[in-house]
Kinemage of the C-alpha trace (Angstrom):
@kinemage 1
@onewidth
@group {chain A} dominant
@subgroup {mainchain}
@vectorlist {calphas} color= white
{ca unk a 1} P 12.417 -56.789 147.339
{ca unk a 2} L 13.719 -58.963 149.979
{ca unk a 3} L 17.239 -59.055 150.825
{ca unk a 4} L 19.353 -60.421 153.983
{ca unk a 5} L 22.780 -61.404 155.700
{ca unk a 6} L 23.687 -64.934 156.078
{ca unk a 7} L 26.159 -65.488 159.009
{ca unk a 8} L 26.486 -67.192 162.272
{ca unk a 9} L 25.871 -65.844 164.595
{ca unk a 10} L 24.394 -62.458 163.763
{ca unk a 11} L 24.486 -60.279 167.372
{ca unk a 12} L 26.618 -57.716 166.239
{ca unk a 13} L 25.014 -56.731 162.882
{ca unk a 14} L 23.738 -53.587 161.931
{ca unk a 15} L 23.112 -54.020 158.252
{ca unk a 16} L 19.663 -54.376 158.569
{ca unk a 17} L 19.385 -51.175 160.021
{ca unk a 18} L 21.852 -49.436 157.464
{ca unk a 19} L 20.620 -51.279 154.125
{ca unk a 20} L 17.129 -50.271 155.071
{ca unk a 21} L 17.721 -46.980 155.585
{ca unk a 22} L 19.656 -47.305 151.980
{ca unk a 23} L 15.988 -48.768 150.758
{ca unk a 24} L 14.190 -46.067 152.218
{ca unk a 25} L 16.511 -43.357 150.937
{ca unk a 26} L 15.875 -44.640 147.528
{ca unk a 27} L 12.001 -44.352 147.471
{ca unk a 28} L 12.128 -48.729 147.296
{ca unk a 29} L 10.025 -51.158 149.078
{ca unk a 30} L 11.590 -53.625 150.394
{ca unk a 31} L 13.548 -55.599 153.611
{ca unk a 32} L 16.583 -56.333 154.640
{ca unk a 33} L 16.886 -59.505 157.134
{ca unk a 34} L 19.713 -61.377 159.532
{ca unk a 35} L 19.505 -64.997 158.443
{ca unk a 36} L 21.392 -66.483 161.316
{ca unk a 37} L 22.772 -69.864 159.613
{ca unk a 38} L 25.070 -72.395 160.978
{ca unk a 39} L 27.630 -74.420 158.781
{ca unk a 40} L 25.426 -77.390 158.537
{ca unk a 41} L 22.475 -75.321 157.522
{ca unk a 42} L 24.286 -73.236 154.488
{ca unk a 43} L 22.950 -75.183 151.750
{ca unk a 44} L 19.641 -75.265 152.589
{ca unk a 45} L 19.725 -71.448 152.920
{ca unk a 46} L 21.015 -70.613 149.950
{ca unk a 47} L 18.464 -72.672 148.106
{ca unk a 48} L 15.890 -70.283 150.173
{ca unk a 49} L 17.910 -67.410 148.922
{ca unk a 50} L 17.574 -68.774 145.221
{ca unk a 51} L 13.980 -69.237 145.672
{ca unk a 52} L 12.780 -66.103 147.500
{ca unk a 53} L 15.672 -63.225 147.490
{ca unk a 54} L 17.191 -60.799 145.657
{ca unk a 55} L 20.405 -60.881 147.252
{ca unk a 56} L 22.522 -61.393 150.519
{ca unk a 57} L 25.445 -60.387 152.197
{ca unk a 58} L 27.513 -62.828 153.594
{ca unk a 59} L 29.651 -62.453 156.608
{ca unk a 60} L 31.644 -64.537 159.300
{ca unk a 61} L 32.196 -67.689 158.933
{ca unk a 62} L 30.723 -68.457 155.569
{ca unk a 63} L 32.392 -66.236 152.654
{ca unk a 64} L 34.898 -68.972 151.187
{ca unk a 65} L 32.292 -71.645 151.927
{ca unk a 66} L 29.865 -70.240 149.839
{ca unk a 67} L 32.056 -70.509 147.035
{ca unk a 68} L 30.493 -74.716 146.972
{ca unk a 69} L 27.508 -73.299 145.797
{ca unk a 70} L 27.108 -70.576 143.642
{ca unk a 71} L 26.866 -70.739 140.376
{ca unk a 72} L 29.126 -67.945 139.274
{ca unk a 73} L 31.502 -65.405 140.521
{ca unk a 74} L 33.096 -62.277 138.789
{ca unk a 75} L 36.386 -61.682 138.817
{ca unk a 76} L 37.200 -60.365 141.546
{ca unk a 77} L 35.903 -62.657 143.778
{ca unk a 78} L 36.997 -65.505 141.985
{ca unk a 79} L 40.541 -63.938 141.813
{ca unk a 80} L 39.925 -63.164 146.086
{ca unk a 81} L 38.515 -66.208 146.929
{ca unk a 82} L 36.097 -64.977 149.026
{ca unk a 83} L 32.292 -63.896 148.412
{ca unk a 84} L 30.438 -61.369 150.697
{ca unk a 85} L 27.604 -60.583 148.438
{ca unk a 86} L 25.496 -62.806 146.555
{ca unk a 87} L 22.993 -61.473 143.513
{ca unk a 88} L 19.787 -63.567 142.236
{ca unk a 89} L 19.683 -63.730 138.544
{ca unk a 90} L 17.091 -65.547 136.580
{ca unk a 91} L 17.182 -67.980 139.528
{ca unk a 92} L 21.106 -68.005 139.780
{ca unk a 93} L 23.316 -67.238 142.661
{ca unk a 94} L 25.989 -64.778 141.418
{ca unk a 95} L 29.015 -64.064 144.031
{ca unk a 96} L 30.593 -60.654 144.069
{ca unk a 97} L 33.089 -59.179 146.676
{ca unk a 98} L 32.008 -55.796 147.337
{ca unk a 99} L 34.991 -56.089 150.660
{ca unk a 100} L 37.666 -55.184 148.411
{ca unk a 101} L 36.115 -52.126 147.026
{ca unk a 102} L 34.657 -50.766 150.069
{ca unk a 103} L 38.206 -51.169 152.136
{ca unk a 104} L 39.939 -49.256 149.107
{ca unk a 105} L 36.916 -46.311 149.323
{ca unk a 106} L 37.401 -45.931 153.151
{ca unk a 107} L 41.167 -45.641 152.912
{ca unk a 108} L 40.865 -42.568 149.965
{ca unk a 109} L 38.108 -41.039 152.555
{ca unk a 110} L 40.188 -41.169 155.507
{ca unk a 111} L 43.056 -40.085 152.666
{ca unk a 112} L 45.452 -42.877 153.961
{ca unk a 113} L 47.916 -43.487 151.201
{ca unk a 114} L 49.148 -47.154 150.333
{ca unk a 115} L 50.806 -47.229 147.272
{ca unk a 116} L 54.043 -48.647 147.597
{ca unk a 117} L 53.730 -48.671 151.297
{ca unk a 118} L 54.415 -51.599 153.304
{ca unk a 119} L 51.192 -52.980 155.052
{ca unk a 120} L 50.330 -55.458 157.177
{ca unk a 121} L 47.799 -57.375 157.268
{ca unk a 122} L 46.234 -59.605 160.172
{ca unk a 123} L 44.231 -63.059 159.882
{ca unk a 124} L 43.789 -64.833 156.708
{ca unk a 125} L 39.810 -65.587 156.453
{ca unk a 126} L 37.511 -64.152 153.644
{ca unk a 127} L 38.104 -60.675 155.294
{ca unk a 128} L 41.693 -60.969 155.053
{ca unk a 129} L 41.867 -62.344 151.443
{ca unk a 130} L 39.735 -59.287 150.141
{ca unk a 131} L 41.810 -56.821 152.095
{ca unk a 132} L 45.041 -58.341 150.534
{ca unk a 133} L 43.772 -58.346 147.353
{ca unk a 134} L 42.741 -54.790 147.410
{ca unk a 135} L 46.424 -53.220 148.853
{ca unk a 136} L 48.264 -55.818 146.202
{ca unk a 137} L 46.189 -54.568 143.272
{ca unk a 138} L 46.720 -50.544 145.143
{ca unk a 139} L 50.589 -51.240 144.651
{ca unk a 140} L 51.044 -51.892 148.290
{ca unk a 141} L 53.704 -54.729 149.546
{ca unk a 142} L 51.987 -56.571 151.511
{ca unk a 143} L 52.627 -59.271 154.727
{ca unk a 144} L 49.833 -61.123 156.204
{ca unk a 145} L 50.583 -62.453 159.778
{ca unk a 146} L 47.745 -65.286 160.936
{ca unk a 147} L 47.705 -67.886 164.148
{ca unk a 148} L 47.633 -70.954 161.828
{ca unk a 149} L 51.017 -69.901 159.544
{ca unk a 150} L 49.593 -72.729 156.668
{ca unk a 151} L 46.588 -70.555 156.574
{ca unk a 152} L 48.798 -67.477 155.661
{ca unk a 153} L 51.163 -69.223 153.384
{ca unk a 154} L 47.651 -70.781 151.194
{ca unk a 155} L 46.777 -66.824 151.243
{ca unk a 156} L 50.003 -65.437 150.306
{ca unk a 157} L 50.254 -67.836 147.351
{ca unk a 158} L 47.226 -66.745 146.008
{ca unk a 159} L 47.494 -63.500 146.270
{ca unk a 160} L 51.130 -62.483 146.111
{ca unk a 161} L 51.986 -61.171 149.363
{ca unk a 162} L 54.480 -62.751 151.859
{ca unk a 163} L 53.494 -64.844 155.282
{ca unk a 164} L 55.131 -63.328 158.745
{ca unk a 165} L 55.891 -65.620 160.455
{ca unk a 166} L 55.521 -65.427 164.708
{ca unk a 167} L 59.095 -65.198 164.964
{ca unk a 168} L 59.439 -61.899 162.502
{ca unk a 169} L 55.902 -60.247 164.037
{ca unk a 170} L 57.482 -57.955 166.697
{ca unk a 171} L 59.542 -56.169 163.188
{ca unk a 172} L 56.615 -55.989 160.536
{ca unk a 173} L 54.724 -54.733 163.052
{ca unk a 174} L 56.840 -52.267 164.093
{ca unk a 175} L 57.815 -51.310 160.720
{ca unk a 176} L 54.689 -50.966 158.562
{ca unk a 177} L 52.964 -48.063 157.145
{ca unk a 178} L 49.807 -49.570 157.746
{ca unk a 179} L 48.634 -52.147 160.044
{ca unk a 180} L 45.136 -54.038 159.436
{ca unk a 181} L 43.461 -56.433 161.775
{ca unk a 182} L 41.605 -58.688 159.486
{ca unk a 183} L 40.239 -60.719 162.140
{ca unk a 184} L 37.312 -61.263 164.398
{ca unk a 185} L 39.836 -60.566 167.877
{ca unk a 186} L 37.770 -57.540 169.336
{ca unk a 187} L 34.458 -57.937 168.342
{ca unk a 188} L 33.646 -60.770 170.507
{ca unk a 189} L 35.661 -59.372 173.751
{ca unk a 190} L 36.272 -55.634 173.527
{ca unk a 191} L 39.352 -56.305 175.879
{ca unk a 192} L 41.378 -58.464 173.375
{ca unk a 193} L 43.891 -57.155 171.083
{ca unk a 194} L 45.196 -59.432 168.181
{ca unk a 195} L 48.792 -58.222 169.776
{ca unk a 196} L 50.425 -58.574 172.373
{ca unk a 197} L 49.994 -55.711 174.627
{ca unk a 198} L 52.703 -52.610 173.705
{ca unk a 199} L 53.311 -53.714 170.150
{ca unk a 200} L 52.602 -51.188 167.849
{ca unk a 201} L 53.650 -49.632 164.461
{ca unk a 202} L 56.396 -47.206 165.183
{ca unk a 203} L 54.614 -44.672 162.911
{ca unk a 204} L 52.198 -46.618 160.528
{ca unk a 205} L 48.208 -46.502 160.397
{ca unk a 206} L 46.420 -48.663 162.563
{ca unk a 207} L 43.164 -49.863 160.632
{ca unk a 208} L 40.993 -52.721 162.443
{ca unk a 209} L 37.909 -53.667 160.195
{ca unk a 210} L 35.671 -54.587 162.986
{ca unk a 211} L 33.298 -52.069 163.862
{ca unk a 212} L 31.342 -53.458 166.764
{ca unk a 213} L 32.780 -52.180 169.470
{ca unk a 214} L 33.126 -48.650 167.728
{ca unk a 215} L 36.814 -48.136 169.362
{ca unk a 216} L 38.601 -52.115 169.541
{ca unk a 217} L 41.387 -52.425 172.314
{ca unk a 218} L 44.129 -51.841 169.514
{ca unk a 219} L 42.454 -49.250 168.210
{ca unk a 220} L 42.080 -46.908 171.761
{ca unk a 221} L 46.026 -48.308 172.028
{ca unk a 222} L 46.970 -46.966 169.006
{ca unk a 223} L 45.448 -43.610 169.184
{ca unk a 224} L 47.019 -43.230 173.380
{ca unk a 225} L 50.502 -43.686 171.113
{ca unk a 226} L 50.077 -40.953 169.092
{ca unk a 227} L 49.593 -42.789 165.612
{ca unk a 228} L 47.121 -42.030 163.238
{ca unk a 229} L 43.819 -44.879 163.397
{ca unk a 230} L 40.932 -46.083 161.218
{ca unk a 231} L 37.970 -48.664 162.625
{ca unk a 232} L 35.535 -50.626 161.126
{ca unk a 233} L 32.367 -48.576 160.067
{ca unk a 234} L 33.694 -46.924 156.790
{ca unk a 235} L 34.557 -50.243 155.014
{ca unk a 236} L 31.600 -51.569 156.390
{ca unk a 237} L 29.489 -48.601 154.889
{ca unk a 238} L 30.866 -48.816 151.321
{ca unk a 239} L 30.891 -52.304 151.137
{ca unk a 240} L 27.622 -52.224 151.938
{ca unk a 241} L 26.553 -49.467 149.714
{ca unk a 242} L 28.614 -51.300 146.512
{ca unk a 243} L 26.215 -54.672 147.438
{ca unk a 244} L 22.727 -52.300 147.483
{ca unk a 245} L 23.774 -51.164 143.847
{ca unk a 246} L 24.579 -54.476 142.409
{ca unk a 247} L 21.002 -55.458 144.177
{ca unk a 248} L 19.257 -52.459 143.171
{ca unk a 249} L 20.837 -50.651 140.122
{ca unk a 250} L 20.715 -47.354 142.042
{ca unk a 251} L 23.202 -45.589 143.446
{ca unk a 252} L 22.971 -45.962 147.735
{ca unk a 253} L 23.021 -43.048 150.236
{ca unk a 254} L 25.911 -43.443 152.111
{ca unk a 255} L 25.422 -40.706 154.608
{ca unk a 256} L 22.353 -42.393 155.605
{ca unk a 257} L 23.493 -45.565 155.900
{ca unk a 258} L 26.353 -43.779 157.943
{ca unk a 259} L 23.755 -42.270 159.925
{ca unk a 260} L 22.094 -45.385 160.274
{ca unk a 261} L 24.456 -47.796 161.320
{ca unk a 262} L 26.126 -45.237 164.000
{ca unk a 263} L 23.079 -45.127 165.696
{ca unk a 264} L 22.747 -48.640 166.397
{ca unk a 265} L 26.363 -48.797 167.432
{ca unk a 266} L 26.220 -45.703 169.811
{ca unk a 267} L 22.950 -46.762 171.057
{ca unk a 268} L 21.834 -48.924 173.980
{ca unk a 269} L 21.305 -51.883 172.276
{ca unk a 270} L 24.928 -51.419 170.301
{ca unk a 271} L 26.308 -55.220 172.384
């Protein structure tokens, strides 16, 4: 069984690590790969993928572009716009989005409680979308706050929530039950902080999906203010262990891919 990540680039990963571990916690044979792949080289890789794989993951900055070629979707990712897992049927690429899913199950395991909260939600890539989706279908009102305010506004009219714009930041911020970073800001410079420094929710839950760095700049801010925070590996986990079950038809360890993805990140070779 071969099986893989398509991104670019791929230095932060540690799904290989934590989807083997699922593999080997299963009693399966099989691999799980990084298939660093630039924008010009997408097509060509998923034509390897149809020819060789059981299924991907797919991760920054390729999970909307996908969407120009696979040949199906199910509902949820057609309804997110946004694909993060691919499946290899009879020689057809099938898109799922396992994001959605696996944000929702590391809320309920943290036991951070959304419905009809107000959230807030940063960026507006294939991250973002799923993370929207997820709150709006939870029966959480829901603002998404992005650099490019178009971006945002294409977002919110998809998935009925409401752009912030720069001018209204400082009071959803402030005012939110629950604040997401959606983004990338973080991963790539553990100094940087989607915010500008000393805004924070007055009370809300600070969540940032990334989960390389283990503790992002927001996040050690956050937690020196007193209020309640969330990072990146638990969605990561269960989004990962919802993609090895579509792949595999068994149900995934999660402890060990907890297990195995921690060790990578609080390890020496975790940058």
């Amino acid at each position: 069984m071969k099986l893989g990540l398509i991104g670019f680039p791929l230095r932060h990963t540690v799904s290989p690590a934590m989807q083997e571990a699922a593999l080997r916690a299963a009693g399966l044979r099989g691999s799980y790969r990084p298939l660093e792949t630039p924008p010009e080289g997408l097509r060509d890789r998923l034509q390897e993928v149809r020819r060789e794989y059981t299924g991907v993951n797919v991760t920054i900055p390729h999970k909307e572009s996908v969407l120009d070629w696979i040949d199906a979707m199910s509902p949820e990712a057609r309804a997110i716009g946004a694909v993060n897992t691919i499946q290899v049927k009879d020689g057809k690429l099938i898109g799922h989005n396992t994001d959605a899913p696996g944000f929702i199950a590391a809320l309920g395991e943290a036991g951070v409680v959304y419905r009809g909260k107000r959230a807030l939600v940063l960026g507006a890539g294939g991250a973002a979308r799923a993370v929207v989706y997820a709150l709006r279908e939870g029966g959480a009102y829901v603002g998404v706050h992005n650099r490019s305010l178009e971006r945002a506004q294409a977002l919110c009219r998809d998935l009925g929530a409401y752009p912030v714009t720069e001018a209204d930041l400082e009071a959803a911020v402030e005012g939110c039950d629950l604040l997401v970073n959606a983004t990338s800001v973080g991963m790539k410079d553990p100094h940087a902080s989607p915010l500008p420094r000393g805004l924070l929710p007055r009370w809300g839950t600070v969540v940032d999906i990334v989960y390389n760095p283990l503790q992002t700049r927001l996040l050690r801010e956050a937690a020196e203010a007193g209020l309640p925070t969330l990072g990146g590996v638990p969605m990561l986990v269960w989004q990962g262990a919802l993609a090895f079950e579509l792949w595999t038809g068994r149900r995934a360890d999660v402890e060990a891919m907890y297990q195995a993805a921690l060790a990578v990140l609080e390890g020496p070779s975790r940058l």
